[in-house]
Residue frames as qw, qx, qy, qz and C-alpha x, y, z in Angstrom:
[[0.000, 0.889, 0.458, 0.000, 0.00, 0.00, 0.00],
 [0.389, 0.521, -0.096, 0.754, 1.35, 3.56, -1.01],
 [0.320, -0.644, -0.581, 0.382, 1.69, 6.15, 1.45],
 [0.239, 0.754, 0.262, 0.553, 0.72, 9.26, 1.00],
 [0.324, 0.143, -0.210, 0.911, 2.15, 12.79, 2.20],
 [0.001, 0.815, 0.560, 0.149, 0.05, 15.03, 3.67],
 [0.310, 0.353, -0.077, 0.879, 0.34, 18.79, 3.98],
 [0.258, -0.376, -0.608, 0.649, -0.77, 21.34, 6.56],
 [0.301, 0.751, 0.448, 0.380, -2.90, 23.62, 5.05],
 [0.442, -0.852, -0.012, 0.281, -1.34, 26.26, 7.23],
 [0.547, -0.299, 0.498, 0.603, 2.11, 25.56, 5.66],
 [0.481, 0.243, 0.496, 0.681, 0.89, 26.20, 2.39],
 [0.135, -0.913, -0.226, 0.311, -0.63, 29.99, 3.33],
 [0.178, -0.866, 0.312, 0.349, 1.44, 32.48, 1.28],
 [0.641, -0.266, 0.533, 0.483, 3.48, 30.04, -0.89],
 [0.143, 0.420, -0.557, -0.702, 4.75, 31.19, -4.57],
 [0.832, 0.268, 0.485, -0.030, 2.49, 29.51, -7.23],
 [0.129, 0.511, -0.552, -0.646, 4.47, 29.74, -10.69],
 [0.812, 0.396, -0.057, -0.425, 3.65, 27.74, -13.67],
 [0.847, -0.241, 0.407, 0.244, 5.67, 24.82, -14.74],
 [0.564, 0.714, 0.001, 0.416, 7.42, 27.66, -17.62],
 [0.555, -0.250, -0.372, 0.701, 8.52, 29.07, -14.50],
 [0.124, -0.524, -0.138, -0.831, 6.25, 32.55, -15.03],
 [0.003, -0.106, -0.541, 0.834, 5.22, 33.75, -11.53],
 [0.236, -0.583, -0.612, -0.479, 1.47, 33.61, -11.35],
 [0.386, -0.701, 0.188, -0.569, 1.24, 35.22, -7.16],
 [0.088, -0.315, 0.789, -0.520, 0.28, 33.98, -3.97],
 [0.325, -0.479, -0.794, -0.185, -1.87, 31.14, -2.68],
 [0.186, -0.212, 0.422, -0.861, -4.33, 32.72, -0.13],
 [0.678, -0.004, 0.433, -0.594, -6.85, 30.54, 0.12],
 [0.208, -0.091, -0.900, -0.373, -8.69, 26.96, -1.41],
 [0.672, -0.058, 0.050, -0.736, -12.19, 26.63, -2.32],
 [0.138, -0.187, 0.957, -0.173, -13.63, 22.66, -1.19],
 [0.546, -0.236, -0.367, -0.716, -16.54, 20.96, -2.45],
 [0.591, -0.249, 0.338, -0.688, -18.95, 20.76, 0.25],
 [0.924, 0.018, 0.033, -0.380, -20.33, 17.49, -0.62],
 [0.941, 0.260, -0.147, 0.161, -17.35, 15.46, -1.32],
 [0.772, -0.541, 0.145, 0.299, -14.65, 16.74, 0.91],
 [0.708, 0.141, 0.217, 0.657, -11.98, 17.25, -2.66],
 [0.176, -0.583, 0.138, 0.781, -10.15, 20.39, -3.29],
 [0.548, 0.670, 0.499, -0.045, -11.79, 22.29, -6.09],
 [0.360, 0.841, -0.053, 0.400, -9.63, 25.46, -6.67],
 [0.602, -0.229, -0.186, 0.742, -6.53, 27.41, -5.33],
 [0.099, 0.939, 0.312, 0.104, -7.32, 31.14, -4.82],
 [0.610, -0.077, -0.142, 0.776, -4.31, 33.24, -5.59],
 [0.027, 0.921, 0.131, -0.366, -3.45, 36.65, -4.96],
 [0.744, 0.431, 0.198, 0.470, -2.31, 36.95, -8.49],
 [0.609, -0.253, 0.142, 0.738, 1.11, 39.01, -9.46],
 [0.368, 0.766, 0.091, -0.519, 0.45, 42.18, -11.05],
 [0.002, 0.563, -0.679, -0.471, 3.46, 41.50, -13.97],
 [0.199, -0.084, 0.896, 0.387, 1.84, 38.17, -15.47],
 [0.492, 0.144, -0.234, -0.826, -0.55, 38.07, -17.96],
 [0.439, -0.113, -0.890, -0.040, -1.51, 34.61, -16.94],
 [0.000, -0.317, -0.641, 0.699, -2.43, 35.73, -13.72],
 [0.187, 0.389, -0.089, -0.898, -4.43, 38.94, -15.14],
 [0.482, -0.071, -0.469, -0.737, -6.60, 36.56, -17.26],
 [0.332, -0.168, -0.855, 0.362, -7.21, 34.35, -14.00],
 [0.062, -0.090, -0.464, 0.879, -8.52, 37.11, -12.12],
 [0.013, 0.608, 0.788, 0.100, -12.24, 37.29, -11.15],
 [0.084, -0.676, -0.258, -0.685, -14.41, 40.42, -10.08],
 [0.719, -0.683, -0.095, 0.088, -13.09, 39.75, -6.68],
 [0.019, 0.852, -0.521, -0.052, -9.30, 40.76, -7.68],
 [0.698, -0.420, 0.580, 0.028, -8.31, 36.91, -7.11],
 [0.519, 0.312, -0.723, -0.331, -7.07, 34.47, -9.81],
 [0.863, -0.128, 0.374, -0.314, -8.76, 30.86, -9.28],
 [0.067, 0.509, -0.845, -0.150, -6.42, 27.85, -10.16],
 [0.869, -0.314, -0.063, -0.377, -8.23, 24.53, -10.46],
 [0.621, -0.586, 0.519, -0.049, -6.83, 22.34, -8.35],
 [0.907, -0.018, 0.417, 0.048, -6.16, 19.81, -11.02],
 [0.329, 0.885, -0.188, 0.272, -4.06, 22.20, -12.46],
 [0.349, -0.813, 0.466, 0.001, -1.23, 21.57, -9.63],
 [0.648, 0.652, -0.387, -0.073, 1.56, 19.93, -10.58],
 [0.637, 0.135, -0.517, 0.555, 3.90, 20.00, -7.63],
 [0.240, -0.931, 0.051, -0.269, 4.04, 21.37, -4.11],
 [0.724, 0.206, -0.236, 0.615, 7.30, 22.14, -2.62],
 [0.319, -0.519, -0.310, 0.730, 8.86, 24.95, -1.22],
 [0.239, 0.244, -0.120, -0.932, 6.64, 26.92, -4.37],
 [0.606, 0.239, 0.740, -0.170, 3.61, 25.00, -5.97],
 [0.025, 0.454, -0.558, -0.695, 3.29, 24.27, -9.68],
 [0.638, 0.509, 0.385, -0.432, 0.58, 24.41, -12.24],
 [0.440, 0.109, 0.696, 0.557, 0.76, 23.04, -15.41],
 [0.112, 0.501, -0.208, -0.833, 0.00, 25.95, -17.90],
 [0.062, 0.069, -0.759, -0.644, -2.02, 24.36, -20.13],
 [0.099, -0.325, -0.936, 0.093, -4.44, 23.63, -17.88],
 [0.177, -0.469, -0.339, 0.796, -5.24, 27.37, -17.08],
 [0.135, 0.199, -0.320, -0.917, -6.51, 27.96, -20.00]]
């Protein structure tokens, strides 16, 4: 049986999200959960003013929304696969 990693959701407060081109996209600041099933739905960032990835993320709330199945990697920055984001 594999074992899996978990993270602290605490720990990941604040971390760099870039893309897997390595463009800066912001900060996480939050994740949105579906209610009914417990699975991570989205990553809300506070998006970088400088990338134009970010800047077409961004809702009418200032945030960019990442879906989660968009992450790639988490580390000591987390990475989205850029293709998905579109």
């Amino acid at each position: 049986m594999a074992s899996k990693k978990y993270v602290i959701a605490k720990q990941l407060g604040g971390k760099k999200v870039i893309t897997n081109k390595g463009e800066k996209i912001g900060r996480l600041s939050d994740v949105t959960i579906d209610r009914k099933s417990g699975d991570l739905e989205s990553m809300v960032i506070e998006a970088d003013d400088n990338s134009k990835i970010a800047r077409d993320l961004v809702g009418s709330d200032n945030m960019a929304r990442v879906p989660f199945k968009a992450v790639f990697s988490v580390s000591d920055v987390i990475v989205v696969d850029e293709t998905m984001l579109v």
